[in-house]
C-alpha positions in Angstrom: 29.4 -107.7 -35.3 26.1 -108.2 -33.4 23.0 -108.4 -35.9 20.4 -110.0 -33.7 19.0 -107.0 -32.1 14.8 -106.9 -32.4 15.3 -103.0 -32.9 12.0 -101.2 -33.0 12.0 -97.8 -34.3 10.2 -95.5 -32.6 7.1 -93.2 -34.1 7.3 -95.2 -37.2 3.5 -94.3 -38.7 4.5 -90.7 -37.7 7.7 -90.5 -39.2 6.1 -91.9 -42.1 3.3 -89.2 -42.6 5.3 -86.5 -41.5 7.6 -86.9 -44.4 4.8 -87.0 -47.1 6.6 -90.2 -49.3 6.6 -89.1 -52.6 7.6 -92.6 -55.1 10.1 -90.5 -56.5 11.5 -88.7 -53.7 15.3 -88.0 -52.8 15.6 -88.7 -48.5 17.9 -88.5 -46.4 17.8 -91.0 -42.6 20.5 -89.2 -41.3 20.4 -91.9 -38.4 20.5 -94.8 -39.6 20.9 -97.1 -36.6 19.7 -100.7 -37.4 17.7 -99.2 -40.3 14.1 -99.5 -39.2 12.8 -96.1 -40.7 14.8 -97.0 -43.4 13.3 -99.9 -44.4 9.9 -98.1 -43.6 10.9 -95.0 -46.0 11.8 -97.6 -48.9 8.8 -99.7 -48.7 7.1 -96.5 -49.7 9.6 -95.2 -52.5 9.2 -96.9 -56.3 11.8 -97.5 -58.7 13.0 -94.0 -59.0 13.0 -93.3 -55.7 16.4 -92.5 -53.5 17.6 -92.5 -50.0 21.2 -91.6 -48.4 21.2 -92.9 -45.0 24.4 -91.6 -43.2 25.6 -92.9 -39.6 28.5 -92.2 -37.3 28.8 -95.7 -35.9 30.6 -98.2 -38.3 28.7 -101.3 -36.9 25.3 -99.3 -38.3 26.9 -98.6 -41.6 28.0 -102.2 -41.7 25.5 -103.0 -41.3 23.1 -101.7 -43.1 25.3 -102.0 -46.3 25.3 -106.1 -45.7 21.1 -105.2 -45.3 20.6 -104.2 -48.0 23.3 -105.0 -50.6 20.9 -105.9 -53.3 18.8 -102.5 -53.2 20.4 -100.0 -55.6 17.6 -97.3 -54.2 19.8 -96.9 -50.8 23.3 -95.9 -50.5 25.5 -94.9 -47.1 27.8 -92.4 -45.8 29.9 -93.3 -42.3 30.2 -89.7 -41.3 28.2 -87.9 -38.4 24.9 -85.9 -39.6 26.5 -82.6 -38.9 28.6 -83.2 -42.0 25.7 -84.2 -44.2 25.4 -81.5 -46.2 29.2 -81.2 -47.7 28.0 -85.0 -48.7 24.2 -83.6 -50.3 26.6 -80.9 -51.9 29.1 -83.3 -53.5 26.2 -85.6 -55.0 24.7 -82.8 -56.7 21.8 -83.3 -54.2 21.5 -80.0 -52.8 18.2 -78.5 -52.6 16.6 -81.1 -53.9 15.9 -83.4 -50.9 12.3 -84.3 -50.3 12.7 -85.4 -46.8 15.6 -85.8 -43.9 14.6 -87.9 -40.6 16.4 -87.2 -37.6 16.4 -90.0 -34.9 18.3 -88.4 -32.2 20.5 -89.8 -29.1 22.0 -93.5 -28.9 20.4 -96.3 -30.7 18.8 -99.6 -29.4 21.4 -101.5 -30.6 24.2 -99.5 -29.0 22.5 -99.5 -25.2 22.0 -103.4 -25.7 25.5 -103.9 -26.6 27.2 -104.1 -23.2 30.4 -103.9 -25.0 29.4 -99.9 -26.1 29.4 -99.2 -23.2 26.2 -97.2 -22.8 24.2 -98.6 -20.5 24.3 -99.1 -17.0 22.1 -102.2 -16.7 25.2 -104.2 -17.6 29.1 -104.9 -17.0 31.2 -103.6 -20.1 34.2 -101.4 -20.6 33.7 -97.4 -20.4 33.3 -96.9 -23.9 30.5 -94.6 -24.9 31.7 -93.7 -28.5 29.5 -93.7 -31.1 32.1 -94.0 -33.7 34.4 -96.0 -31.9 36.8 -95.1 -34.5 37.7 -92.1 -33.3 37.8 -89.6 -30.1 38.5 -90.2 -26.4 36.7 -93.2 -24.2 34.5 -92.0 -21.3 37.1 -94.3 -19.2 39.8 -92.0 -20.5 38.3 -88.9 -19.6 37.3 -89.4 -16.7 40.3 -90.8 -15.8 42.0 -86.9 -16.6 38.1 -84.7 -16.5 39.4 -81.7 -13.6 36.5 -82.3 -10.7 35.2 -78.5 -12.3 34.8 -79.8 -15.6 33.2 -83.2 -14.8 30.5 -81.1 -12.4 29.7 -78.4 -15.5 29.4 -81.7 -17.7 27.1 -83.6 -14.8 24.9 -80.3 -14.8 24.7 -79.5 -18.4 23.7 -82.4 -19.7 22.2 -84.0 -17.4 20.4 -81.7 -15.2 22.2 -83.2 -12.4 21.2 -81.8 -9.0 24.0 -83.9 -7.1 26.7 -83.1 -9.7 29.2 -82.1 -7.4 28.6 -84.9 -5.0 28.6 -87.0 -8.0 32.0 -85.6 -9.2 33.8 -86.1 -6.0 33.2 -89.2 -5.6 34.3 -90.4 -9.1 37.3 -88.3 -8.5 37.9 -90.0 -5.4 37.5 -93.3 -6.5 39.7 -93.3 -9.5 43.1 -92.0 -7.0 42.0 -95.8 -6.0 41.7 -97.8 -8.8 40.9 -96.8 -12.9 37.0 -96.4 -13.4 37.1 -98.8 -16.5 33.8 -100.8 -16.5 30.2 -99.2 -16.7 28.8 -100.9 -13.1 31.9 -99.6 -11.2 31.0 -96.1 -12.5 26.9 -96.5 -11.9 28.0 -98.0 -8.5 29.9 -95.0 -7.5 27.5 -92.6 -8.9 24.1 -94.4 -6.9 26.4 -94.5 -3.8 27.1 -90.6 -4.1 23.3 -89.4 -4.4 21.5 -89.2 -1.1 18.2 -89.1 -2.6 16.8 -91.6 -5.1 14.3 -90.5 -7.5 11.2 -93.5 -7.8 11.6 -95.3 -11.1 14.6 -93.9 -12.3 18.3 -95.3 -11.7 20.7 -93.2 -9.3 23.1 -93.0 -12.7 20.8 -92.4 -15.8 21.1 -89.0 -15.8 24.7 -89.1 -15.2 25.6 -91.5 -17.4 23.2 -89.6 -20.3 25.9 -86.6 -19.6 28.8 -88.1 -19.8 27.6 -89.8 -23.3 26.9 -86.7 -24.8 29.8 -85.1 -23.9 31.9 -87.5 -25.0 30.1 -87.2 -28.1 29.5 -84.1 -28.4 25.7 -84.3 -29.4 24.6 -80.8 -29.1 26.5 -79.2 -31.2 26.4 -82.0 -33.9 22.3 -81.9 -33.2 22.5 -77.6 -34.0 24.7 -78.4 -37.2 22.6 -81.1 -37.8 19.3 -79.4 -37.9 21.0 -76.3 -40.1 22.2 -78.5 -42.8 19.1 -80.2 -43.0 17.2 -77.6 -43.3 19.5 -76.3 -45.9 19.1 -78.9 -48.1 15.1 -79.0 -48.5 13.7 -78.9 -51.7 10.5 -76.1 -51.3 7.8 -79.0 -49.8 10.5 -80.8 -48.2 10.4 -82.1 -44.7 12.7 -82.0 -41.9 11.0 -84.6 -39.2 13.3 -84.7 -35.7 12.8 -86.8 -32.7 14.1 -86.3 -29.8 14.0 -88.0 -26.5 14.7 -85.5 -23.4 14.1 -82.2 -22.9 17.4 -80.9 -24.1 17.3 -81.8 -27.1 13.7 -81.4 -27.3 14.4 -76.6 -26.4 17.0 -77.2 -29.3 14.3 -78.5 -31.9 11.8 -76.4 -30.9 13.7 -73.2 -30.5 15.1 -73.7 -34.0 11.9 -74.7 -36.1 10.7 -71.8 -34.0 12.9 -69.5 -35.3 13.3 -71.0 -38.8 9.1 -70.3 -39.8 9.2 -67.1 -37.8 9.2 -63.8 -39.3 12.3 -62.3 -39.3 12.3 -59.1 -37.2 12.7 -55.8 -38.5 13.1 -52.4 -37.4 10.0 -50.6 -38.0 9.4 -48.2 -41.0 11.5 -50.1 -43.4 10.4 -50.4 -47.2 9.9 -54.0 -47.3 7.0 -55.8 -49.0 4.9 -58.4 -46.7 5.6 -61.5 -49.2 9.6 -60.4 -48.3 8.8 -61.0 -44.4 7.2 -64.6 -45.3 9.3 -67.0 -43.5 10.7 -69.9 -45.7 9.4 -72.5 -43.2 6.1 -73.5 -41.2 5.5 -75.6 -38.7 3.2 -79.2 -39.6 1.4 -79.1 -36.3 2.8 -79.0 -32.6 4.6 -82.2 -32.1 3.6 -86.4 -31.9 4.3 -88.1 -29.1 3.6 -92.3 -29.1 0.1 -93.5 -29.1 -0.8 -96.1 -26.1 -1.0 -99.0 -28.8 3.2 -98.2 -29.3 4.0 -97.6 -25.5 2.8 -101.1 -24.6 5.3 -102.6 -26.9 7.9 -100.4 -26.8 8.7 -98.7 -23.5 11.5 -96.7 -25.1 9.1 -94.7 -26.9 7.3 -93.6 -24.0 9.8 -90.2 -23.9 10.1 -89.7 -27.9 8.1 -86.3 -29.2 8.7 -86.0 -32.7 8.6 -82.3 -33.9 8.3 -81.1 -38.2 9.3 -78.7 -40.1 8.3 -77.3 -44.0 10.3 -75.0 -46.5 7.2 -73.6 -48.5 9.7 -71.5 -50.3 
């Protein structure tokens, strides 16, 4: 297993003041990755304090459990953050959570492992599992994907303007020869767009569609961000960041919702403190400070958004 990644987690200060440390505090980093926020969120706990840091990758839970094998405060659950709240539940921890940090799409670690698969940048096989333990390879669905399918994917989740273009060329390539290694598919993709966009590779947005279909990140993200939310203490924080503009209308729209006031038909008997939402917002959204994006380029997309059950 790789260890020697120089991981840098992104909106760490903000992160840090959005959840409000309390020494005693139960949190939850429900993705973990190489453990960054982690370490940040322990640093400010004491002796009593707790955190349950779940991840669906078993190199990050490895991980992290060789990290930090000596610090009783942290324990870890090898399960996808949709699921974390059955696990809150079954450690008597419901309701009680002070904090839950949401780090959202693929890890550092995972694009600079050529052997996940993720990245473009680099030969490896067509992986793009985050638990590799389980589910279909992007080489094995898109060696099956119908052309309709694979453009609805392209579109969806990747705002693709040239999905079908895209589509029929991958289609086209694999009645040649299997699509198994992530340059042949970026090759055939960049060949298949007639217009390149300036600083942005011909593949990144099809490759970020293909990922999170294969993992199925939207959905997990809107289970996610309900079970989180369902297991706040009252002053507990649910702190999300997200790094492109899907996922961005999902956290928004549902911290939106969440500290709105429900809506009623008129003339009902209801008392105003029964229409207080039992969330607020804390402020609009962080984004990283110039100091951050000249050390860390991947942070330059990251907005980080919070949300506060006040009762």
């Amino acid at each position: 297993m790789e260890t020697d990644y120089s991981h840098q987690p992104v909106l760490l200060n903000e992160v840090l003041e959005a959840l409000n440390i309390k020494q005693d505090g139960i949190y939850v980093d429900a993705t973990f990755g190489r453990g960054g926020h982690s370490s940040a969120i322990l640093n400010r706990l004491g002796r009593e304090g707790r955190l349950v840091a779940f991840d669906q990758d078993p190199e990050a839970i490895a991980y992290g459990r060789e990290q930090f094998k000596d610090d009783p405060r942290i324990e870890f659950e090898h399960c996808n953050f949709s699921e974390m709240e059955s696990v809150i539940v079954a450690r008597g921890l419901n309701n009680r959570i002070d904090g839950v940090l949401m780090d959202l799409g693929v890890s550092s670690p995972q694009l600079d492992d050529a052997g996940r698969g993720f990245s473009f940048m680099k030969s490896g096989p067509l992986d793009m599992r985050m638990n590799t333990e389980q589910g279909e390879s992007a080489m094995e669905w898109l060696a099956r994907v119908e052309p309709r399918d694979l453009i609805l994917v392209l579109k969806r989740y990747g705002e693709e303007k040239f999905a079908k273009r895209i589509a029929t060329a991958i289609v086209e390539s694999r009645a040649e020869q299997e699509i198994n290694d992530t340059t042949m598919l970026a090759s055939i993709i960049s060949d298949a767009i007639p217009v390149k966009e300036k600083h942005k590779h011909p593949a990144t947005r099809s490759f970020q569609a293909i990922r999170m279909y294969i993992n199925q990140e939207l959905p997990s993200i809107e289970s996610g961000l309900q079970a989180a939310s369902s297991m706040l203490s009252v002053g507990g924080r649910l702190a999300v960041i997200s790094f492109h503009s899907l996922e961005d209308r999902m956290v928004k729209r549902f911290m939106r919702t969440k500290s709105s006031r429900p809506k009623l038909p008129p003339g009902l008997p209801i008392m105003d403190k029964d229409e207080q939402p039992p969330f607020r917002l804390v402020g609009k959204s962080w984004v990283a400070g110039a100091e951050e994006l000249a050390v860390n380029v991947r942070s330059r997309s990251a907005r980080l958004r919070v949300l506060e059950r006040i009762q």
